[in-house]
Each structure stands twice: as C-alpha cells, then as structure tokens.
MARNUSE-223418 format. One record per residue (C-alpha): x, y, z; residue number from 1. Coordinates in steps of 0.001 Angstrom, whole numbers, plus 500000, padded with zeros to 6 digits. Example, Ala and Ser with C-alpha at 12.3 -4.5 7.8 and 13.67 -1.06 7.14 Angstrom:
<pt><u>512300</u><v>495500</v><w>507800</w><nr>1</nr></pt>
<pt><u>513670</u><v>498940</v><w>507140</w><nr>2</nr></pt>
***
This chain:
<pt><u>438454</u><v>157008</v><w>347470</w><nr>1</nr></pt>
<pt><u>437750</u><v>160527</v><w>349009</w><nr>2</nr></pt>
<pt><u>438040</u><v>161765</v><w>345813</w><nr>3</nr></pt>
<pt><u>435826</u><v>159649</v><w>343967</w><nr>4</nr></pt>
<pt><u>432161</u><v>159926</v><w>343902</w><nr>5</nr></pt>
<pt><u>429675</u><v>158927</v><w>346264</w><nr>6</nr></pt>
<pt><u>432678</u><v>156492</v><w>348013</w><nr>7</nr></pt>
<pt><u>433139</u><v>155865</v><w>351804</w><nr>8</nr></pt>
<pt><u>436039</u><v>154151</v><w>353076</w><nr>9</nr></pt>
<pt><u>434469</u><v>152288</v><w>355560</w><nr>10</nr></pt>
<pt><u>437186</u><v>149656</v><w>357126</w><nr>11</nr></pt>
<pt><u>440803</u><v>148728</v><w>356167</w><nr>12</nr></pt>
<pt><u>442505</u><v>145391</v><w>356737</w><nr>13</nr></pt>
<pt><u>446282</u><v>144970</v><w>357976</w><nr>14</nr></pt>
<pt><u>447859</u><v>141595</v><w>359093</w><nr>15</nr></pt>
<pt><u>449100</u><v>143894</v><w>362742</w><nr>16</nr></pt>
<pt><u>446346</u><v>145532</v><w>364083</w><nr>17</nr></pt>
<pt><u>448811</u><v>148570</v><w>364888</w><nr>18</nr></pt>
<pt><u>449116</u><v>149178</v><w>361534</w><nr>19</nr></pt>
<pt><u>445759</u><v>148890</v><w>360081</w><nr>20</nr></pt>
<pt><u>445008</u><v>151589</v><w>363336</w><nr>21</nr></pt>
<pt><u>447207</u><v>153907</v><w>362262</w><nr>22</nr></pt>
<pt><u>446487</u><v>153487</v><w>358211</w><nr>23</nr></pt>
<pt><u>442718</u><v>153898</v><w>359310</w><nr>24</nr></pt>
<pt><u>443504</u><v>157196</v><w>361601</w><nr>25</nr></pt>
<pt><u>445255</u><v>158976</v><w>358707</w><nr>26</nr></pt>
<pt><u>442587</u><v>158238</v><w>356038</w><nr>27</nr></pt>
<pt><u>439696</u><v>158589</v><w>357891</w><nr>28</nr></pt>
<pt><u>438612</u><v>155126</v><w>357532</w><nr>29</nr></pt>
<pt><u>435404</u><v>154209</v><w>360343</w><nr>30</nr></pt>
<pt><u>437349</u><v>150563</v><w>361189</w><nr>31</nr></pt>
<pt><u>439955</u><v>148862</v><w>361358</w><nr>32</nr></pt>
<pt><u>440874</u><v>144922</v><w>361644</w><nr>33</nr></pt>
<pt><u>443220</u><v>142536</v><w>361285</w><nr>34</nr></pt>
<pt><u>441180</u><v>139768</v><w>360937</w><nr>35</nr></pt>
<pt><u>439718</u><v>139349</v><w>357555</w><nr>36</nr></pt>
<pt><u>436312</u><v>137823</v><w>358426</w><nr>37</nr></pt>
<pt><u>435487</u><v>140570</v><w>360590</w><nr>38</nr></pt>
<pt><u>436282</u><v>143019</v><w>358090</w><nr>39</nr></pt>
<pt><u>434359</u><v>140934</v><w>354948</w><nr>40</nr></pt>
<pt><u>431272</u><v>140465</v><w>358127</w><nr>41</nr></pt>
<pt><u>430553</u><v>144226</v><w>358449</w><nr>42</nr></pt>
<pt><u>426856</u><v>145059</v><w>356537</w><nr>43</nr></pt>
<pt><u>428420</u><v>148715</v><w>355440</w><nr>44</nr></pt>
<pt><u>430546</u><v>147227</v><w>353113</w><nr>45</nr></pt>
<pt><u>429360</u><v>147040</v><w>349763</w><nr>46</nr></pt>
<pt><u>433096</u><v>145942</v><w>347926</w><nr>47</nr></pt>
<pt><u>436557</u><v>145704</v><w>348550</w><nr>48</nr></pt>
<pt><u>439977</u><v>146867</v><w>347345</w><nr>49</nr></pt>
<pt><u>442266</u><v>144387</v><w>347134</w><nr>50</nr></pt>
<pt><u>445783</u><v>145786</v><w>347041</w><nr>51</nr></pt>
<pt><u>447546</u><v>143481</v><w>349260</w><nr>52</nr></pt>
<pt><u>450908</u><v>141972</v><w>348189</w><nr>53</nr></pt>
<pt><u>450456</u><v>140256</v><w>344598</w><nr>54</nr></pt>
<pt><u>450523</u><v>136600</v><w>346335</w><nr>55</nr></pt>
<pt><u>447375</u><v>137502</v><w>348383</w><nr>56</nr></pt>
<pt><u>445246</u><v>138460</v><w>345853</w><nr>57</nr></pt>
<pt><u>443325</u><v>135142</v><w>344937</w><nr>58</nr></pt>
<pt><u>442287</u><v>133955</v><w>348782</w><nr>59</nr></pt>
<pt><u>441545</u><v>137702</v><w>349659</w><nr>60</nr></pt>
<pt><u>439399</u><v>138096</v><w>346383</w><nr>61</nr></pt>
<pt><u>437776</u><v>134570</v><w>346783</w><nr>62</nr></pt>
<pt><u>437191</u><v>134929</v><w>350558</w><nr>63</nr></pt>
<pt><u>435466</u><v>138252</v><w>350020</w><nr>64</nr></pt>
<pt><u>433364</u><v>136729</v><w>346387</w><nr>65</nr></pt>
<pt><u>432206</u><v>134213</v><w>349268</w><nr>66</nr></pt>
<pt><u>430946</u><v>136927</v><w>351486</w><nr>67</nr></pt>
<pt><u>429044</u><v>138612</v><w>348761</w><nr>68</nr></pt>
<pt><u>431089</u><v>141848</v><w>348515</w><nr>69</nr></pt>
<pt><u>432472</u><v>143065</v><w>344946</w><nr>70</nr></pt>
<pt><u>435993</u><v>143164</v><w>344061</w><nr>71</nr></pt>
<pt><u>438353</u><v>145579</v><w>342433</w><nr>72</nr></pt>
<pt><u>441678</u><v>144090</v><w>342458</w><nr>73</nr></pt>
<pt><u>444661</u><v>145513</v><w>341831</w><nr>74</nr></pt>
<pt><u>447575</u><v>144178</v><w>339092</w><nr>75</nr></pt>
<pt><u>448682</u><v>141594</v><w>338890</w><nr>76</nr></pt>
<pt><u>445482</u><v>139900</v><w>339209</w><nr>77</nr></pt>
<pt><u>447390</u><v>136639</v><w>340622</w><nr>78</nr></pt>
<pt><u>451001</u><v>134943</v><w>340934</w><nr>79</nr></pt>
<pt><u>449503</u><v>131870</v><w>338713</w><nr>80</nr></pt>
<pt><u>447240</u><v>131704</v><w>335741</w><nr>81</nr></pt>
<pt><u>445132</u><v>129371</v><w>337219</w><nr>82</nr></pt>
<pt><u>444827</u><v>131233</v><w>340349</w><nr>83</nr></pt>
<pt><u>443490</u><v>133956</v><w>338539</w><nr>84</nr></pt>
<pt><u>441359</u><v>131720</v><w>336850</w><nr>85</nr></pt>
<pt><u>439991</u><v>130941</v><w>340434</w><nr>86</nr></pt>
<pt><u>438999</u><v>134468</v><w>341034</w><nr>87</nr></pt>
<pt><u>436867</u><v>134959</v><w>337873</w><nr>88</nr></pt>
<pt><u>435000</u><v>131544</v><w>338892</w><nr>89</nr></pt>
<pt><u>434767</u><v>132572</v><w>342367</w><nr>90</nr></pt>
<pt><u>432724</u><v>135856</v><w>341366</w><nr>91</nr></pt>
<pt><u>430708</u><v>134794</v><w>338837</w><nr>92</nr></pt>
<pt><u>429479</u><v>131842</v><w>341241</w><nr>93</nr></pt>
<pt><u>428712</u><v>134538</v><w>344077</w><nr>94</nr></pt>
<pt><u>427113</u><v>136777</v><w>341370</w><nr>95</nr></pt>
<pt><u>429797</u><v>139917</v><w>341968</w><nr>96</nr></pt>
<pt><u>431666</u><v>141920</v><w>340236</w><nr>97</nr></pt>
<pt><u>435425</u><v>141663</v><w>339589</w><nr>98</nr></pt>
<pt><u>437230</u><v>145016</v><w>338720</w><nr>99</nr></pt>
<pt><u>441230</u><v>144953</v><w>337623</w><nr>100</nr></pt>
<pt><u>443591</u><v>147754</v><w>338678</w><nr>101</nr></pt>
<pt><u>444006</u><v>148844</v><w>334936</w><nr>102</nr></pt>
<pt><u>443884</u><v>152219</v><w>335563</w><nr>103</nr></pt>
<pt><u>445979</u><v>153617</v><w>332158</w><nr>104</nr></pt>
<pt><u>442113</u><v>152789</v><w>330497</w><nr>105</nr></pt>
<pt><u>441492</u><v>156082</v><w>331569</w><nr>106</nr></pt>
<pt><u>443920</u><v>158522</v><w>330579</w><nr>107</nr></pt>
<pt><u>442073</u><v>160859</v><w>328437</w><nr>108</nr></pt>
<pt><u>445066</u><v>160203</v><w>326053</w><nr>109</nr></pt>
<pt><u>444129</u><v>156810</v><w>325408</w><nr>110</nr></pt>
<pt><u>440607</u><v>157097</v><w>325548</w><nr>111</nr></pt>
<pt><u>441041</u><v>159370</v><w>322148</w><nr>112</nr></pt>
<pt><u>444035</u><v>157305</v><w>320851</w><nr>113</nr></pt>
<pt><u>441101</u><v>154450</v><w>320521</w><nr>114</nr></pt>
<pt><u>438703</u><v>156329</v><w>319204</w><nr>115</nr></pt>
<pt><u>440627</u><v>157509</v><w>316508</w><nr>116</nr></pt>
<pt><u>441894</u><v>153607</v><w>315904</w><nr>117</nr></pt>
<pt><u>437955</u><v>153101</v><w>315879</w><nr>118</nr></pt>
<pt><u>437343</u><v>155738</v><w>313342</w><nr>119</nr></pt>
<pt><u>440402</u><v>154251</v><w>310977</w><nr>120</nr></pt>
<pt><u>442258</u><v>157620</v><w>311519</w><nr>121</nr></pt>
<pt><u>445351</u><v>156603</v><w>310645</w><nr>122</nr></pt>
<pt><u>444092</u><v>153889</v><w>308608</w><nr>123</nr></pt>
<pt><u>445472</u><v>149805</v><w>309246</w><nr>124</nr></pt>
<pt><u>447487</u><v>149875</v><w>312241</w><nr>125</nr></pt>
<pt><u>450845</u><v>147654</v><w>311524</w><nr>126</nr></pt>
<pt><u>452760</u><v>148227</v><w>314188</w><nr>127</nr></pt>
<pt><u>452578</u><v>149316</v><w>318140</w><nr>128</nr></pt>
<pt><u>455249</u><v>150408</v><w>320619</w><nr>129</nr></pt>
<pt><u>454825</u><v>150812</v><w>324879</w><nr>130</nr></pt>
<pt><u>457853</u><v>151399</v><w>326640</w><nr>131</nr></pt>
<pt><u>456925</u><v>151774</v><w>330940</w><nr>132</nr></pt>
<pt><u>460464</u><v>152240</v><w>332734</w><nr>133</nr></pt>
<pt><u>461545</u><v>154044</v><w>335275</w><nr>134</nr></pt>
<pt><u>464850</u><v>155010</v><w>336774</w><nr>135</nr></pt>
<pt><u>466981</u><v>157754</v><w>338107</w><nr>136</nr></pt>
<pt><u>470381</u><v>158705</v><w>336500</w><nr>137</nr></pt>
<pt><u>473184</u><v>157323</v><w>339025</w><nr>138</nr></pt>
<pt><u>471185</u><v>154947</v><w>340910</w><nr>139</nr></pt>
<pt><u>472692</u><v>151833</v><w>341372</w><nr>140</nr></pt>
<pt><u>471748</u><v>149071</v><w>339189</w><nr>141</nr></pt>
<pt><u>469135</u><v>147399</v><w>341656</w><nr>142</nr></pt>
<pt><u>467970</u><v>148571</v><w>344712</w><nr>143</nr></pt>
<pt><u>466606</u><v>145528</v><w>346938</w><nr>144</nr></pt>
<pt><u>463614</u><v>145628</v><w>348982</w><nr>145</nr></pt>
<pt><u>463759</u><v>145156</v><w>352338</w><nr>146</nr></pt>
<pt><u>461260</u><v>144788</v><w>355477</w><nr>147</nr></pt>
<pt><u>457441</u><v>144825</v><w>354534</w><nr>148</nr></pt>
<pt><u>458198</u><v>144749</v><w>350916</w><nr>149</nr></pt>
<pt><u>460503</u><v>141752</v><w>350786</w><nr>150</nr></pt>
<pt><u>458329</u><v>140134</v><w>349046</w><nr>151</nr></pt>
<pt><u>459043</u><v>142292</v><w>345653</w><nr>152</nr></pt>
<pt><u>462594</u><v>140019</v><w>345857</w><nr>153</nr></pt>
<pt><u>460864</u><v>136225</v><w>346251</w><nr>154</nr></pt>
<pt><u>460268</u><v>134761</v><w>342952</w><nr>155</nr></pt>
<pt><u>456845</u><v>132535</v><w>344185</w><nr>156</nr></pt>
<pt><u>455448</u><v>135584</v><w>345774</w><nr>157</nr></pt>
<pt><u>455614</u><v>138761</v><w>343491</w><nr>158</nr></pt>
<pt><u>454662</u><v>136058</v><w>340547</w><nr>159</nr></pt>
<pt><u>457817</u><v>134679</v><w>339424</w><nr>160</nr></pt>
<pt><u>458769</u><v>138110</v><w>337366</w><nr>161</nr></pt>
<pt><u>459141</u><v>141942</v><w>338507</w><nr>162</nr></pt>
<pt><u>458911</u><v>144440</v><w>335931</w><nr>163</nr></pt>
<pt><u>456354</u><v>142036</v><w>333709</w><nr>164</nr></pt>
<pt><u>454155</u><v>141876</v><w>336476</w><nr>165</nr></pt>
<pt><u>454513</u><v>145170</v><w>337793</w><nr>166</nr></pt>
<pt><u>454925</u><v>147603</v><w>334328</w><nr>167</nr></pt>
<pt><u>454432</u><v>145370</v><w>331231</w><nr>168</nr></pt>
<pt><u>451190</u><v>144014</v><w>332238</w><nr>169</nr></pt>
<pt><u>449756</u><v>147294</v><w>331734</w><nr>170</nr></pt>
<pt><u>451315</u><v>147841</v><w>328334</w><nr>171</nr></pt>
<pt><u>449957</u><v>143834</v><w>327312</w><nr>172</nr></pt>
<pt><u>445950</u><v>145247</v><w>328568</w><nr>173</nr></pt>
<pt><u>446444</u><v>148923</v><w>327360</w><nr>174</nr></pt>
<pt><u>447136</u><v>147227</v><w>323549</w><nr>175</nr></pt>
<pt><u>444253</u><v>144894</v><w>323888</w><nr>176</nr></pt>
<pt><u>442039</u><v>148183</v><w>325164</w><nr>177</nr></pt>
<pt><u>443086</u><v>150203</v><w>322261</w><nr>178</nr></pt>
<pt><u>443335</u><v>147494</v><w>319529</w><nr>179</nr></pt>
<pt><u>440128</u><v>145861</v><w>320346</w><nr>180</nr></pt>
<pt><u>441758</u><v>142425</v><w>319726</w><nr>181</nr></pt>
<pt><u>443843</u><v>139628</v><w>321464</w><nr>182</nr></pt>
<pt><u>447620</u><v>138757</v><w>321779</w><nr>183</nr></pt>
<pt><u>448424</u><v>135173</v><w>320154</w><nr>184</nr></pt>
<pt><u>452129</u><v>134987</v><w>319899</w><nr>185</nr></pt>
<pt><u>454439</u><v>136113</v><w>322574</w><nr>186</nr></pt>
<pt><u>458498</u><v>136681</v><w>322582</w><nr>187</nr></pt>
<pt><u>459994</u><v>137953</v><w>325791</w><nr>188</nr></pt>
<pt><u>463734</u><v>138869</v><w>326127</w><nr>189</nr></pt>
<pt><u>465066</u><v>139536</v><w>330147</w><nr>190</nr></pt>
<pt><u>468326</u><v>139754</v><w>332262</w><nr>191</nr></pt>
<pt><u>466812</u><v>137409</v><w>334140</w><nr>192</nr></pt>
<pt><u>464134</u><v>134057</v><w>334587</w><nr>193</nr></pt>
<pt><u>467656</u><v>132012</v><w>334969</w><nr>194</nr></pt>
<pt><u>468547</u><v>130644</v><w>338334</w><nr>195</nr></pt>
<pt><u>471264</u><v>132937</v><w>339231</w><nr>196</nr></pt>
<pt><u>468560</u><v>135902</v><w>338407</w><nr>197</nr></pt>
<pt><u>464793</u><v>134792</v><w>338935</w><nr>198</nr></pt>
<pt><u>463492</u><v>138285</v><w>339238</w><nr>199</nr></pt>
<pt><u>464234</u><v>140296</v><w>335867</w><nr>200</nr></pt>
<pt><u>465166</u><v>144247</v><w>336271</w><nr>201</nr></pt>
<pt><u>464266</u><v>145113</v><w>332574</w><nr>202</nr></pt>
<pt><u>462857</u><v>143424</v><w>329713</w><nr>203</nr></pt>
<pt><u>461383</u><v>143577</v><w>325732</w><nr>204</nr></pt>
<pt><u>458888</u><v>141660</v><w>324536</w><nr>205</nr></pt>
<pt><u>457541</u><v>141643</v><w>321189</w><nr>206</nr></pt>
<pt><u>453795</u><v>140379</v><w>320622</w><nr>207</nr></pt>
<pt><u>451517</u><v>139506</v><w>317660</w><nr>208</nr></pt>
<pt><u>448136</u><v>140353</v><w>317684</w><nr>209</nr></pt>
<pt><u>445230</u><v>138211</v><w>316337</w><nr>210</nr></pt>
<pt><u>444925</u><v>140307</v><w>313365</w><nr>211</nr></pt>
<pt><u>448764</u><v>140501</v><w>312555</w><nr>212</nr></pt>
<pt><u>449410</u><v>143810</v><w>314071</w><nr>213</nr></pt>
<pt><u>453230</u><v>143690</v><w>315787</w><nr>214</nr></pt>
<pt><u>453639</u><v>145136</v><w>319033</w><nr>215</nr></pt>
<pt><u>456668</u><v>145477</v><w>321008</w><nr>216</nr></pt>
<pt><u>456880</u><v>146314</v><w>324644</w><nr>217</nr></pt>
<pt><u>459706</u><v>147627</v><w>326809</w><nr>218</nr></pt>
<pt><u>459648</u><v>148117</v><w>330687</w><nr>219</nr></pt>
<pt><u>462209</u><v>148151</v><w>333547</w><nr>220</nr></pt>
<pt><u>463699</u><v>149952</v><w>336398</w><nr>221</nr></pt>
<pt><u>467065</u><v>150226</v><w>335596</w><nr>222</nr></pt>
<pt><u>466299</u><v>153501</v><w>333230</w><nr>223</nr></pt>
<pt><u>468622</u><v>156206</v><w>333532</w><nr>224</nr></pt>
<pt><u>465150</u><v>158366</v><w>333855</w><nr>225</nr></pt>
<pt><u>461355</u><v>157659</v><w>333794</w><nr>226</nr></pt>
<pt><u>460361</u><v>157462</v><w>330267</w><nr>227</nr></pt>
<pt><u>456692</u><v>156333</v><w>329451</w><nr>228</nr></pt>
<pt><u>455679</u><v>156351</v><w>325760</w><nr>229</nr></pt>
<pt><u>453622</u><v>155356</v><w>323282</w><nr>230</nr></pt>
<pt><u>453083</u><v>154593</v><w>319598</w><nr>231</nr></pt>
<pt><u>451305</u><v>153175</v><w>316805</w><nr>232</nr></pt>
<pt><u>451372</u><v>153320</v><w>313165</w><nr>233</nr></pt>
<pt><u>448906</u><v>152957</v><w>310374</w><nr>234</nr></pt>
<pt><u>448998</u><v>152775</v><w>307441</w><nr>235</nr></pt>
<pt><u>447975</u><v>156184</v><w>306767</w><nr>236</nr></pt>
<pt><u>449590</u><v>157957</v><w>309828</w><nr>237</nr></pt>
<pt><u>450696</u><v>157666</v><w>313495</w><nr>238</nr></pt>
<pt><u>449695</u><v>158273</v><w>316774</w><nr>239</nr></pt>
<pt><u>452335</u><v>158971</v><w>319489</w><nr>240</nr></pt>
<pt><u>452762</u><v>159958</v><w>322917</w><nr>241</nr></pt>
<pt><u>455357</u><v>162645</v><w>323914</w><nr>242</nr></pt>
<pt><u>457041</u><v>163034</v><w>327397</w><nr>243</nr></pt>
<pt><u>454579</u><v>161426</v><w>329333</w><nr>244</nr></pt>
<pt><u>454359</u><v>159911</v><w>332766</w><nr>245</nr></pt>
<pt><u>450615</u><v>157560</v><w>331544</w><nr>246</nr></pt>
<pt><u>449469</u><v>157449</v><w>335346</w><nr>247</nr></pt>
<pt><u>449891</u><v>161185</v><w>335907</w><nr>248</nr></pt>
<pt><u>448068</u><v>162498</v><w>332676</w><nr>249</nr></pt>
<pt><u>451424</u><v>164307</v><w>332127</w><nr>250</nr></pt>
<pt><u>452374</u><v>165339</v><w>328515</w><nr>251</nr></pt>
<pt><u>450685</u><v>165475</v><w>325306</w><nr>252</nr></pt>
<pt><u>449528</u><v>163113</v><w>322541</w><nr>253</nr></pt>
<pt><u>449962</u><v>163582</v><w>318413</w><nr>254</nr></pt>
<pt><u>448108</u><v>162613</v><w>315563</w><nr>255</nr></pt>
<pt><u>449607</u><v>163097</v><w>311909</w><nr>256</nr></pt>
<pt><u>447639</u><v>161453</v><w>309392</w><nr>257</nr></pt>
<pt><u>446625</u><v>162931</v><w>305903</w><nr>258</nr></pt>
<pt><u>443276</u><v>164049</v><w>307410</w><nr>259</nr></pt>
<pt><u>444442</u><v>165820</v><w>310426</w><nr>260</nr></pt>
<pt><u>447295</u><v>166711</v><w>312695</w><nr>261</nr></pt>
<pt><u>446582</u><v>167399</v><w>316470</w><nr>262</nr></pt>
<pt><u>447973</u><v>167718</v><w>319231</w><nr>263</nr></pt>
<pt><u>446715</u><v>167402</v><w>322987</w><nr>264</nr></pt>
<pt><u>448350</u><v>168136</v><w>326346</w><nr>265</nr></pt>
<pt><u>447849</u><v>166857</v><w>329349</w><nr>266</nr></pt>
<pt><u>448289</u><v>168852</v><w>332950</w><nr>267</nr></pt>
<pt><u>450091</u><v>166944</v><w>335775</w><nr>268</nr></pt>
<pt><u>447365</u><v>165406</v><w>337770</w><nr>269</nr></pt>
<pt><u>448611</u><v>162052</v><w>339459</w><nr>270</nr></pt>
<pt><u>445170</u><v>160307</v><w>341131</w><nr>271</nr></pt>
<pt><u>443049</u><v>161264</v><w>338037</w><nr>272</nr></pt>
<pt><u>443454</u><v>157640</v><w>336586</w><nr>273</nr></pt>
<pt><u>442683</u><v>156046</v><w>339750</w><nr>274</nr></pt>
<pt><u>439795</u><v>158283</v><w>340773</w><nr>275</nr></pt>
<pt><u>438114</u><v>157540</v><w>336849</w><nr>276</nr></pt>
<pt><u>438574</u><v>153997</v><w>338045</w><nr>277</nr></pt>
<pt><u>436790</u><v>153953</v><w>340951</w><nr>278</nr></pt>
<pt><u>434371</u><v>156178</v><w>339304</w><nr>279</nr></pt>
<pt><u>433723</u><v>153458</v><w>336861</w><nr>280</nr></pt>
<pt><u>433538</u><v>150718</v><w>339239</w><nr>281</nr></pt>
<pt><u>431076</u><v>152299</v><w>341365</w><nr>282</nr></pt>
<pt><u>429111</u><v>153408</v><w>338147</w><nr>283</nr></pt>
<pt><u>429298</u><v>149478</v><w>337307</w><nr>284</nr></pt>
<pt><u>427683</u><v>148585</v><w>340428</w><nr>285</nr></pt>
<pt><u>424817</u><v>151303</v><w>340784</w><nr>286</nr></pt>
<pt><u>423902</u><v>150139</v><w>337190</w><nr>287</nr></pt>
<pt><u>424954</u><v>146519</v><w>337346</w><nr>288</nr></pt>
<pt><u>427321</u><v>146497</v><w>334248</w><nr>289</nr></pt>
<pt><u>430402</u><v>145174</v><w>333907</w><nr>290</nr></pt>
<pt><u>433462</u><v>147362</v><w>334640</w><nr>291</nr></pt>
<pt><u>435833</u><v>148717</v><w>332207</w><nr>292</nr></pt>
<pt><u>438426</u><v>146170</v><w>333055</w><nr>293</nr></pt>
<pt><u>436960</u><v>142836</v><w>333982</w><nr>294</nr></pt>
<pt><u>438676</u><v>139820</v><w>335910</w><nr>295</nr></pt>
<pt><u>438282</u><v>138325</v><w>332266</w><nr>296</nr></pt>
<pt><u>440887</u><v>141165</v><w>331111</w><nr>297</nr></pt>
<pt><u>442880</u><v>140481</v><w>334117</w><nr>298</nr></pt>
<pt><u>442838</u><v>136415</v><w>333085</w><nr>299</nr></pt>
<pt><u>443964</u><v>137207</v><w>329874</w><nr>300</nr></pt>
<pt><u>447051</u><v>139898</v><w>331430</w><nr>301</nr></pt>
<pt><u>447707</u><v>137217</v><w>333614</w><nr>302</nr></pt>
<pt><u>448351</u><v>134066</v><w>330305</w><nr>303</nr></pt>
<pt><u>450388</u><v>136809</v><w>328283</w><nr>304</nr></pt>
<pt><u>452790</u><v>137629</v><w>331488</w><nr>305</nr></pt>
<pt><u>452860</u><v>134338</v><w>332380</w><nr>306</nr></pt>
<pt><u>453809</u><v>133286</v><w>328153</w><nr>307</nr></pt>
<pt><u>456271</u><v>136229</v><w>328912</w><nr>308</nr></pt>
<pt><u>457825</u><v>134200</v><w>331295</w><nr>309</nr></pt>
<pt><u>457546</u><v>130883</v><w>329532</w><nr>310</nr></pt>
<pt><u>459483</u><v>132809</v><w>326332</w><nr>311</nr></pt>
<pt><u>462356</u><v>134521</v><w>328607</w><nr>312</nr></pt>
<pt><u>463084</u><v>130967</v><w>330431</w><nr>313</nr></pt>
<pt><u>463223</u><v>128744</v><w>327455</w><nr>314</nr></pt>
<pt><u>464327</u><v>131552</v><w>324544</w><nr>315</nr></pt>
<pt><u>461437</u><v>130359</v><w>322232</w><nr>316</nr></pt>
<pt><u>457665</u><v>131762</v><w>321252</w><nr>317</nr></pt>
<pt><u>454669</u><v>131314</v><w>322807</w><nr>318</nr></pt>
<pt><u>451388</u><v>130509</v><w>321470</w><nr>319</nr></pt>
<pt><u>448543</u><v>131956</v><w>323100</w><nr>320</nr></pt>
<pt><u>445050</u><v>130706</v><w>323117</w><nr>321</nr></pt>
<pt><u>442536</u><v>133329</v><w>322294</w><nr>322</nr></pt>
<pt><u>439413</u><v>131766</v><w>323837</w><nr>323</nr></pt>
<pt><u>439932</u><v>131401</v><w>327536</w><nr>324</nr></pt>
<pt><u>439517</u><v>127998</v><w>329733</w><nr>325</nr></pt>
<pt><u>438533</u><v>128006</v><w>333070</w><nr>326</nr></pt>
<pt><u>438589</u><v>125044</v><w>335355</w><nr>327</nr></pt>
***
C-alpha cells in the first residue's frame, strides 16, 4: 500500500488489540482496533482489504458492503459457493465495489501472453498447462501449521481443500483471464478429500473450456523445489513460460509461432503484482469502473474449486454452469 499510488493505510483490524498495535506501529498505519465496527465507522476510510483467514472473508466483506466502504478481497473469495455468492449480492446492493486478490492478472508476462491469444498469434489454442507448486528438496512431506495459522489444517475453515484454494485457484482465473472464456467440465485428482486426509497436499486437475480448449492444472506443496510454469499451444505455435516464480515477475516468457519468435525476461521484483493491483483498484474507484478481477470472477473461482472438490471426493466429472445464479 505504500507503494501504490495515491494509497494511505489508514487503520488495521486484529481480533487482540496487542497485535493490531504492533502490526499498525511497524507499517505506519494512523489506527488500530480490534473491534470491527469501529474500524468500518471511521469517515477516512474509503475501502478495505480483506485478508483475514479464508473463513472470515464473507461477514468481514458483507459487514464492511453494509458500511459503504469498497472491498478488495483476497483468494479464496469464500469457504462456500454460496457464501461467495453472498458477497457479490451484498456489494452490488450497497452500490460498492468488490475487488479479488488475483494478482497473477498483472504480470507483464501474462498481460502479453493474452494479447497475443487476442491477436491469434499462435493461431487456435488446443491445449493449456499451469503448474503452481512449491517445495524445498528434503523437507518432510507435510509440515503442519500450528498457533495463529491452525486454521490452514481445519477442513470447514481454510474451505474444505488446501492447495486448490490456496494455488490452483489462481491457475482456474489466470486461464479464464487469458482465454477470454469459461470452464464447463472439471476433473480433479488429490491425495486427499477422503476422511483419513480432508486437506489435499498436491493435486491435478484437468478442465474443459467452453470452446473445447483442454487445460490441465497442477499445484502442491510437496515439490522437491518451487516450480511455476506455464503453457499453451495453438495451432500454429506455443507460448511458454520458463523458470518463473508468476508473483515475483521472475523469468522470461517465449513465443514460437511461424510469424515470430520472442523472448522476454522478467527481473526479480516480488510486490510488483500486488502494487499493479492496488493500482487498478484504486484506478477503479477514482473512475468508477469495475476492477480487473471482479467478485463475479471470484464467484466463478470459487464453483470451479469447489467442482474440484466435488470431482476428487466422488472420482467423477463435473459439469459447470456457465451463467451464474445468485440467491
């Protein structure tokens, strides 16, 4: 938020007042509360971050709609579809905006890759590939949370599913960004969604997109090292991602078609996503557009993750609607 432009941090929110004190001291935030109203009450506020534990997301997002302050919150948008659904209702009725935390929209790397899908570069795409894991060689095989983020291990709060909702959900929006279309039929394989493993540590999931385009995605945490990639053909080429951490603008990006072959690289810069999406959301509110990713994007995140989960439980497809219902 320092970073961004023309952005105060005006007041953070903790559950212990000690702690929101001591976040607000070493970020140079003006207040500090642990009591929600208070916090949604001050006039200085013109939006909120929500980036609270995933099972807080809906009540924090609808309690500030109600109070008349915009929302950017972070991935995933809820634990429950219909939750989610909730929080798209909530600030439409209230007339604010709702941001998502889909901050891989703005890698310069994938703000070309769809242009160049745009532009039929590498002609009919037929087939996409995201892979989001991390890992370090040696580790053991899970490392369980423990204290304030205990609630990464409990099924009903982090969402019923960990790597889905915490690394494939950006692969499921980044192909609907690039592809300009939606996701209809879902597969999901896990090591877990069983009741002697609720929480899955990696997972593959292989989609079909309204126009017939396969995708397949792969994320987890049990990776002997962080490997973020991505990759989709056309008919008349391919464009592919090389080395590259997405959030960090790390590595470089290739296009081979039979018009052209290029290649860009991208410096380390690690906050350069995040500070484009602030950026945008504050550009969305000065000129009262919607931002790049919408709490209709999130709703849509939230029916493929939770189809994801559907698929890994019961070992069959999922159909997807491609209109959304709300309640």
């Amino acid at each position: 938020m320092k970073l961004a432009d023309d952005a105060q941090l005006v007041a953070v929110y903790s559950r212990d007042q000690a702690r929101a004190d001591a976040f607000a001291e070493k970020y140079g935030a003006a207040a500090a509360c642990s009591d929600l109203d208070a916090l949604l009450a001050d006039p200085r506020i013109d939006a909120v971050f929500v980036a609270s534990p995933n099972y807080l997301h809906a009540q924090q997002t609808i309690r500030a709609a109600s109070a008349g302050k915009h929302v950017l919150a972070e991935k995933p948008m809820a634990t429950t579809v219909s939750d989610a659904a909730a929080m798209v209702d909530a600030c439409r009725d209230h007339g604010v905006k709702l941001g998502m935390g889909f901050e891989l929209r703005f890698h310069p790397a994938h703000l070309w890759a769809r242009q160049l899908i745009d532009d039929r570069a590498i002609g009919r795409i037929r087939l996409a590939h995201g892979q989001w894991g991390r890992g370090n060689r040696g580790e053991p095989e899970h490392l369980p949370r423990s204290g304030l983020r205990q609630w990464w291990e409990t099924p009903e709060l982090i969402g019923d599913a960990s790597v889905l909702v915490g690394l494939g959900v950006h692969v499921f929006d980044l192909f609907r960004f690039l592809l300009r279309e939606e996701i209809v039929e879902v597969v999901a394989m896990t090591d877990g969604q069983t009741t002697r493993q609720p929480l899955e540590h990696i997972a593959t999931i292989a989609l079909r997109m309204a126009s017939g385009v396969i995708a397949q995605v792969m994320c987890g945490r049990m990776l002997p090292d962080t490997q973020n990639d991505l990759a989709l053909y056309g008919s008349d080429g391919r464009i592919a991602t090389k080395e590259t951490v997405w959030e960090a603008r790390l590595g470089s990006m290739e296009l081979v078609s039979a018009s052209a072959n290029e290649i860009a690289s991208y410096e380390y810069n690690y906050l350069a996503n995040f500070v484009a999406e602030l950026n945008d959301f504050r550009d969305a509110l000065e000129h009262d557009r919607d931002p790049a990713a919408t709490g209709d994007d999130g709703l849509h995140a939230a029916q493929i993750t939770d189809a994801a989960i559907e698929s890994a439980k019961t070992g069959r497809m999922v159909k997807l609607e491609t209109k959304i219902h709300r309640h």
